[in-house]
C-alpha positions, 0 to 999 in steps of 0.5 A: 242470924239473931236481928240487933234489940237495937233495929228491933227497938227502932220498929218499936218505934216507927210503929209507934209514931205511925200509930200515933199519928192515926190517933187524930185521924181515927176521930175518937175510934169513929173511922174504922181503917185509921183505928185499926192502924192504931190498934195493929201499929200500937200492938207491934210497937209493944211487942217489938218493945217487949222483945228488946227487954230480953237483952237491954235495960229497961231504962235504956229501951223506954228512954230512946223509945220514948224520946226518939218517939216524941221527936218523930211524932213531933216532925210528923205533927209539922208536916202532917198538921202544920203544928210548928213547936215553937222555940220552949217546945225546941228547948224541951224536945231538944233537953229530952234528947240530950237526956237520951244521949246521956242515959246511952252515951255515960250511963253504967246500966247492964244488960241482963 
């Protein structure tokens, strides 16, 4: 049975966000388990990310990657830091998911 590109794009990016997230707790590379979370999560995020290309656009893949992306690790800031966007950070991450939605919903790009 061959996994879904698009369950393989959503690992791409929880493994993102998760090292992301890690980013501020590995303090610049100075504490060695945070680091190698960012390190492991962001290599299986990359190569989950390189496995979708093979039947998805490109833009497509970078579009959801990278703004479901920002909005989790938006969330993730909230509750991890206390880091409450305020009301033009709303409008902005809520303009970069409706440009996401666009590319999906309407665009005419092909798979190759």
């Amino acid at each position: 049975m061959r996994t879904s590109p698009w369950l393989i794009l959503a690992i791409a990016i929880v493994a993102e966000v998760i090292a992301t997230s890690a980013l501020r707790a590995s303090n610049g590379f100075s504490r060695l388990v945070p680091s190698a979370i960012v390190v492991a999560g962001y290599g299986v995020s990359f190569y989950c990310l390189s496995l979708t290309l093979k039947t998805l656009p490109v833009g497509i893949v970078y579009a959801v990657w990278s703004g479901v992306g920002i909005v989790l690790i938006t969330l993730v800031a909230m509750a991890l830091y206390k880091q409450v966007p305020d009301l033009p950070a709303m409008l902005g991450l809520g303009l970069i998911v409706a440009g996401v939605l666009v590319l999906n919903l309407f665009s005419k790009m092909q798979a190759h």
